[in-house]
N, C-alpha and C positions, 0 to 999 in steps of 0.2 A: 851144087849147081841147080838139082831140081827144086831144091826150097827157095833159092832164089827168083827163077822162073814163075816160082808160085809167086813169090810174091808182087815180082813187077804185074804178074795179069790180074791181082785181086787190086792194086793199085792203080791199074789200069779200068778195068770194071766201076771200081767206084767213081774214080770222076767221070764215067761218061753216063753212070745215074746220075748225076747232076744235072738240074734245073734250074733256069734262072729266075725268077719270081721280078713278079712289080706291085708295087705298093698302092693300092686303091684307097681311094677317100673315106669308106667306110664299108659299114658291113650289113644284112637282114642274119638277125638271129631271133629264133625260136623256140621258146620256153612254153614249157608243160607244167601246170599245177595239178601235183596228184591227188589234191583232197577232193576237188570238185573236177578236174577234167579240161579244165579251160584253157587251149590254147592259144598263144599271143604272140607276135610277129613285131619284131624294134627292129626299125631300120636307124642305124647308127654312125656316125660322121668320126673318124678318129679323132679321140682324147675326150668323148661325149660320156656321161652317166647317164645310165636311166634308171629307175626304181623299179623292182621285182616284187611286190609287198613288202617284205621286211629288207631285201637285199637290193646290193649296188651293183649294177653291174658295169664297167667302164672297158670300153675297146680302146683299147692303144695301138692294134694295127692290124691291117689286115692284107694279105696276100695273093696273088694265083699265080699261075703259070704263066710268062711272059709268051704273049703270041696266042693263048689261048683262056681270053676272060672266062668262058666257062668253063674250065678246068677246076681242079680242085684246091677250093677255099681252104686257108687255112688261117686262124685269127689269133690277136695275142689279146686275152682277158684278164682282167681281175675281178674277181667276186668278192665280196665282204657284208656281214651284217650288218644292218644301220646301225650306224652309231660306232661300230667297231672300226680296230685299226689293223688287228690280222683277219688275213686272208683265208676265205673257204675255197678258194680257189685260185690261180695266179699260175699260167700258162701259156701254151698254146692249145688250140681244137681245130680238128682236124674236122673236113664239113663231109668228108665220104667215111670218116670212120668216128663217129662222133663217141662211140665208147672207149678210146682209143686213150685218151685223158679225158675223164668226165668231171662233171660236179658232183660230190658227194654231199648231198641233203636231201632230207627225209619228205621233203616237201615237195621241191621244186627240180626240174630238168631243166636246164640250156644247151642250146648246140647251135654252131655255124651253118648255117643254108646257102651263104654264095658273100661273095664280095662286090661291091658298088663299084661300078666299073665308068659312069661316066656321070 
């Protein structure tokens, strides 16, 4: 009986964390080049590439809180080297916890900073 009770309240809990999210037009993401320091700012339209120096970076969607455009961003990316057909990256990122899934390369940082809301 009380494992039961556990459970309907931990099933009860989780769906009232639920959030409904809406889907914005695009996204501003923010990349760091660690050899020289340079930061760079792509504002991005879903289904868009932009080049990174050697890398691709394409938004395929991006997110927030319904009811609260400035809430927090969250984006689905793919990263890949030019020329390349697997991915260095291929997720989502999360824009209040951006080490949360990051990009792993020895050069370069990316992360979400907000979603295009109009």
């Amino acid at each position: 009986m009380i494992r039961a009770l556990a459970i309907v309240a931990a099933l009860a809990a989780s769906q009232g964390n639920a959030q409904d999210a809406t889907e914005a037009s695009g996204a501003v993401l923010r990349s760091l080049d660690k050899v020289n320091g340079n930061l760079a700012d792509y504002q991005m339209s879903s289904g868009e590439v932009v080049k990174l120096g050697r890398l691709e970076i394409k938004l395929n969607s991006c997110r927030y809180p319904t009811g609260n455009p400035a809430g927090d961003a969250f984006a689905s990316l793919e990263i890949r080297g030019e020329g390349s057909v697997s991915h260095l990256f291929e997720g989502w990122m999360i824009a209040s916890s951006p080490a949360l899934n990051a990009l792993d390369h020895p050069r370069y940082d990316v992360w979400v900073l907000r979603c295009i809301t109009s």
